[in-house]
GUKOL-93428 format. One line per field, with one value per residue (C-alpha): residue in three letters; x negated, y, z negated. Coordinates in Angstrom, 3 decimals. Each point is the difference from the previous one (the first is absolute). Layout:
N
code = Ala	...
c1 = X	...
c2 = Y	...
c3 = Z	...
REM end
This chain:
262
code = Unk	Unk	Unk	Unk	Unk	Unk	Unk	Unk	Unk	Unk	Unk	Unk	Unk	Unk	Unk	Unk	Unk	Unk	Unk	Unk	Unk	Unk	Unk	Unk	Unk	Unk	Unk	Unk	Unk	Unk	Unk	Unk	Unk	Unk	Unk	Unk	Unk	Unk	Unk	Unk	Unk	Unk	Unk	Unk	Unk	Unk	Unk	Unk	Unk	Unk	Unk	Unk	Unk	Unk	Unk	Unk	Unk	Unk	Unk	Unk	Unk	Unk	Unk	Unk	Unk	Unk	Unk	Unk	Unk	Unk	Unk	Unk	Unk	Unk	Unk	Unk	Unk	Unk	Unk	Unk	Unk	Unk	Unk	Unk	Unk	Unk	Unk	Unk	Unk	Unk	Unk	Unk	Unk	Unk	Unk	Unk	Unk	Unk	Unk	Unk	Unk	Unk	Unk	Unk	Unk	Unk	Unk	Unk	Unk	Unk	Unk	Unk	Unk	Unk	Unk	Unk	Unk	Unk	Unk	Unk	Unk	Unk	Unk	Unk	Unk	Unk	Unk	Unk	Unk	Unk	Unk	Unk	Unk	Unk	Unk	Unk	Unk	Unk	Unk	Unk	Unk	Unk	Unk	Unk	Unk	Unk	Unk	Unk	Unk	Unk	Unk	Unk	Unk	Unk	Unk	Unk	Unk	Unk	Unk	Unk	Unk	Unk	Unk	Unk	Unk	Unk	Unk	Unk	Unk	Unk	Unk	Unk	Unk	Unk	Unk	Unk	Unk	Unk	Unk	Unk	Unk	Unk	Unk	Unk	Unk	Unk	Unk	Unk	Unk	Unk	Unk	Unk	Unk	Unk	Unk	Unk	Unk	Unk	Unk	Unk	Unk	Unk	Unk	Unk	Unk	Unk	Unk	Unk	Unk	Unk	Unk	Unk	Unk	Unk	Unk	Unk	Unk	Unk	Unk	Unk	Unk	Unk	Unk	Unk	Unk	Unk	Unk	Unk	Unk	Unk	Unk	Unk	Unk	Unk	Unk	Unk	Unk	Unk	Unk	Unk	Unk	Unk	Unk	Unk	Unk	Unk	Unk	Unk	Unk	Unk	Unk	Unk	Unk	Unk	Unk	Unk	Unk	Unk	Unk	Unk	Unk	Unk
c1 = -92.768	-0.448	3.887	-0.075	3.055	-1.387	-0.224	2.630	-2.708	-0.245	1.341	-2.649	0.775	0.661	-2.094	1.021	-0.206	-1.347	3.127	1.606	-2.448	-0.231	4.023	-0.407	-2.318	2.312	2.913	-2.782	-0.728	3.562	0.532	-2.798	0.567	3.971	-1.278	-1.972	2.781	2.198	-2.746	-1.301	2.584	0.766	-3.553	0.009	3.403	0.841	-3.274	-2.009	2.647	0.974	-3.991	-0.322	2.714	-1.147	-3.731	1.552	1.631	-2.696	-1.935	2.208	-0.033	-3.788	0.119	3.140	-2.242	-3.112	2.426	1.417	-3.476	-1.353	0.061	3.348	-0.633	2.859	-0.117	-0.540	1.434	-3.111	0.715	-2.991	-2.460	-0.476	-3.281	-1.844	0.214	-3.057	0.089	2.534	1.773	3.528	1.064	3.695	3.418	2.033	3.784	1.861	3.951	0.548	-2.193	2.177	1.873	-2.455	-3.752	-3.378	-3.274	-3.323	-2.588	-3.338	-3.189	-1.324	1.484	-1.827	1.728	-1.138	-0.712	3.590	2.368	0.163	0.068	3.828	-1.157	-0.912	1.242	-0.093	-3.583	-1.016	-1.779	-3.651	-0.415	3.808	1.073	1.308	3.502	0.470	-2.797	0.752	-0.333	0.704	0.746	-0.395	0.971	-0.220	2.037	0.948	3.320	-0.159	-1.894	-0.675	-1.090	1.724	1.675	0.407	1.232	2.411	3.003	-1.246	2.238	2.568	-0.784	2.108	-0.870	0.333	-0.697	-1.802	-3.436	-1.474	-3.683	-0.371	-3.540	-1.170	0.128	3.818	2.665	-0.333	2.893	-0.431	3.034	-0.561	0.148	-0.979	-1.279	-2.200	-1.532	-3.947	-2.717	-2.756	-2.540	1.945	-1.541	0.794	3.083	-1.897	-1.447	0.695	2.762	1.106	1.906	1.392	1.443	-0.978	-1.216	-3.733	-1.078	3.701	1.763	-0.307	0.339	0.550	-0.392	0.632	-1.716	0.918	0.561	2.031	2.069	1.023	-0.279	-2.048	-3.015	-2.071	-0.077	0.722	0.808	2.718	-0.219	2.146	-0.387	1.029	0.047	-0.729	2.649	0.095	-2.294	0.964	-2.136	-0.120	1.480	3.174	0.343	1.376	1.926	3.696	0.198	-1.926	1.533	3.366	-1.184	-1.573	2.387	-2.768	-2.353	-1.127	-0.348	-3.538	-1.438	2.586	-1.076	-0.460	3.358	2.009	1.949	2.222
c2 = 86.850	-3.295	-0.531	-3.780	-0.560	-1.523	1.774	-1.152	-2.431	0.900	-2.513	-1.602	0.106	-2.963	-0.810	-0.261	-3.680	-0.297	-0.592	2.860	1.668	-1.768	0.853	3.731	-0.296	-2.025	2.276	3.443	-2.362	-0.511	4.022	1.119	-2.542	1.098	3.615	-0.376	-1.977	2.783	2.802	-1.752	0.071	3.703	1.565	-2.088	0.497	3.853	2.039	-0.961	-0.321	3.736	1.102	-2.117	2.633	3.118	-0.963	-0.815	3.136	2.109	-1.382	0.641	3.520	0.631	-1.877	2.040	3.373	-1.229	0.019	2.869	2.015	-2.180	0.822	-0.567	-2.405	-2.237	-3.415	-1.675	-3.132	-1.829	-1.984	1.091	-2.194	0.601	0.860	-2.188	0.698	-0.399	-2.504	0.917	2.771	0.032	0.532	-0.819	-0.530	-3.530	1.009	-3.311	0.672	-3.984	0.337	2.768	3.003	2.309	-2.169	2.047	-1.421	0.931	-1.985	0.024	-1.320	-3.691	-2.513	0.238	-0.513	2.220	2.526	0.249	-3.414	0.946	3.679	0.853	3.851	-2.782	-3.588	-0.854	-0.696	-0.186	-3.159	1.577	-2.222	0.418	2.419	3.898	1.585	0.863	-2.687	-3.322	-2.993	-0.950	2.756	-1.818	0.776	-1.617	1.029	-1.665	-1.814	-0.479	0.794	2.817	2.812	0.288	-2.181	2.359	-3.295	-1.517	0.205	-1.416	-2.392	2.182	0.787	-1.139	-0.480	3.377	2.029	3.355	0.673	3.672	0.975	3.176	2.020	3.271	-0.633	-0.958	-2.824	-3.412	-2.285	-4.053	-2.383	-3.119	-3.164	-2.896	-1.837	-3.131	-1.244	-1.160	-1.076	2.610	-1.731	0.922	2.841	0.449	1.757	3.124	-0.725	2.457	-1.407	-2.933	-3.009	0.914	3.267	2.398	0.511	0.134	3.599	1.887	-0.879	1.603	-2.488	1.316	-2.824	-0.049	-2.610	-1.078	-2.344	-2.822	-1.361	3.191	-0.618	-3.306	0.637	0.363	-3.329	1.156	3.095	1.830	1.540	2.129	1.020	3.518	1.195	4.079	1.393	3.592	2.855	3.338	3.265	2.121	2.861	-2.090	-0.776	-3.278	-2.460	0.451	-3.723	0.392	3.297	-2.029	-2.904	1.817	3.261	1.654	0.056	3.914	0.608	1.347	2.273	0.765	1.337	3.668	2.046	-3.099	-0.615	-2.911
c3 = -80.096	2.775	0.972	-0.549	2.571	3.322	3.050	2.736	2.419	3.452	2.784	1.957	3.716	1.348	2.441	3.786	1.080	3.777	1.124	-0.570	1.360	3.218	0.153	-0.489	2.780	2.335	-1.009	1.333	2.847	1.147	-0.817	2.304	2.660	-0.334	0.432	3.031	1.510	-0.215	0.587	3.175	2.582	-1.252	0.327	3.603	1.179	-1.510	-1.083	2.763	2.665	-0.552	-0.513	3.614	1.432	-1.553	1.220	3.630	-0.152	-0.761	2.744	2.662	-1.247	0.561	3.516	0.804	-1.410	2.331	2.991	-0.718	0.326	2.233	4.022	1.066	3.541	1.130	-0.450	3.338	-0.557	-0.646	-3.732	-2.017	-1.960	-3.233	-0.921	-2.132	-3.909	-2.503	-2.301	-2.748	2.050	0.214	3.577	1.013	-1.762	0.098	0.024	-0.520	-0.201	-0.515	-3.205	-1.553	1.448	-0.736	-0.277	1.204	-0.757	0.674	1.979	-0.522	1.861	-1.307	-2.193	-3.114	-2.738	-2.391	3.000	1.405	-0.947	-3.337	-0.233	-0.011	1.230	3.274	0.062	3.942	1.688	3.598	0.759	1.450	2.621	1.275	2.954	-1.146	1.095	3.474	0.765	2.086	-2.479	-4.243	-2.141	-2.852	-3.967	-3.056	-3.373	-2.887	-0.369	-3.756	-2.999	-2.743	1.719	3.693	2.305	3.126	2.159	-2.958	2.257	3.134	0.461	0.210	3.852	2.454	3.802	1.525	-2.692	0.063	-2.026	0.509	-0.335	-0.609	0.812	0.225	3.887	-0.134	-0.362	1.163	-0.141	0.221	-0.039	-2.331	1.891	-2.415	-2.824	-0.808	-3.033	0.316	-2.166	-1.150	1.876	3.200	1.285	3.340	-0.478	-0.311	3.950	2.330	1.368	-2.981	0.963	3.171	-1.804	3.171	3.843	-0.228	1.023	-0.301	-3.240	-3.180	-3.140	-3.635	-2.245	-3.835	-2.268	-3.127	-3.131	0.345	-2.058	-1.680	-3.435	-0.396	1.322	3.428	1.161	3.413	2.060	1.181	3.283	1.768	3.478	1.924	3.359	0.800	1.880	0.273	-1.464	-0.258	-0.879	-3.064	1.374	0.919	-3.993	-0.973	2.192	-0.083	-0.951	-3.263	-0.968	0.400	-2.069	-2.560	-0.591	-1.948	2.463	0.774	3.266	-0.007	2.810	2.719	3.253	-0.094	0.545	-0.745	-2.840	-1.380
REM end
């Protein structure tokens, strides 16, 4: 028997009009940028700020291991050059109390981008053509001061005259003083000369010079660059300088001289 009652119809759908679709999409935009807003500065400024000090850590562990079975000859007061790295090769340790208490990054050789800039197991490149620790002339670095992936030199302007900036190497410690700052335009170049802008005594002076972004967050319109004198250097087997272990409280002290302890 056909049951002659009708059957309840189905609603149609109503069909989305394009702009509700093109809000939806706004509204995922504004999500996503909202997202990487908040995810940016806290991938830069916590996950790879505390990789940066593990990695620094563990590095001064294998050069402090090398020393240890190395040949033990005392240092004769010459400051050592350090040798020159491959391309790529991570080969000293910026320790920057004036860009956070406890801040260690790694430098590598070049300034590639995609080979060292923007690798946050890296982040700080030696200009090629530029002078190595221990050596008379420009030391010269280049990091990042904003964007996505690492900004090892985000707090530069935070240094004050006189400040203290360590390298670290597998030789030892060398400490340069901050001195100044200037702002140029990328096409000026000559900052990374031997001896830039009147920065150092031709022949004696050691330069370290850091390169960077500027303004901070708008762009690269022109460069910051901030200028450092070497002062002192001080072996491996001497462990870090007082003054940094001072500044940065966590700071181990390494390698000690043989039947000396702290």
């Amino acid at each position: 028997m056909v049951d002659s009652r009708e059957r309840p119809r189905k609603r149609r759908r109503a069909r989305l009009s394009p702009l509700t679709v093109i809000g939806e999409l706004l509204l995922l935009g504004g999500l996503g940028v909202l997202g990487y807003i908040v995810w940016q500065p806290w991938h830069t400024g916590v996950t790879v700020t505390a990789k940066q000090e593990q990695l620094s850590a563990k590095d001064s562990a294998g050069w402090d291991k090398k020393a240890e079975e190395a040949e033990q000859i005392p240092w004769d007061g010459i400051v050592p050059v350090t040798a020159t790295p491959a391309p790529g090769e991570v080969f000293a340790v910026l320790h920057a109390p004036a860009f956070g208490t406890t801040y260690a990054n790694r430098i590598a050789e070049t300034t590639d981008w995609w080979t060292v800039l923007n690798l946050d197991e890296k982040g700080i490149g030696r200009y090629e053509d530029t002078q190595m620790p221990g050596e008379p002339g420009n030391f010269a670095l280049a990091g990042h001061r904003s964007g996505p992936l690492i900004n090892s030199f985000r707090e530069v302007m935070n240094l004050r005259v006189g400040d203290p900036l360590f390298i670290e190497t597998a030789d030892g410690w060398y400490t340069y003083r901050f001195r100044d700052i200037e702002y140029v335009l990328p096409t000026e170049t000559d900052v990374l000369n031997r001896f830039p802008r009147l920065q150092g005594e031709p022949g004696k002076d050691q330069i370290m010079t850091f390169t960077t972004c500027h303004p901070k967050l708008a762009g690269s319109d022109e460069r910051a660059i901030a200028y450092s004198v070497f002062e002192t250097y001080q072996p491996r087997s001497e462990g870090p300088p007082a003054e940094l272990k001072k500044l940065n409280p966590t700071m181990k002290g390494t390698q000690a001289p043989r039947g000396d302890s702290e």
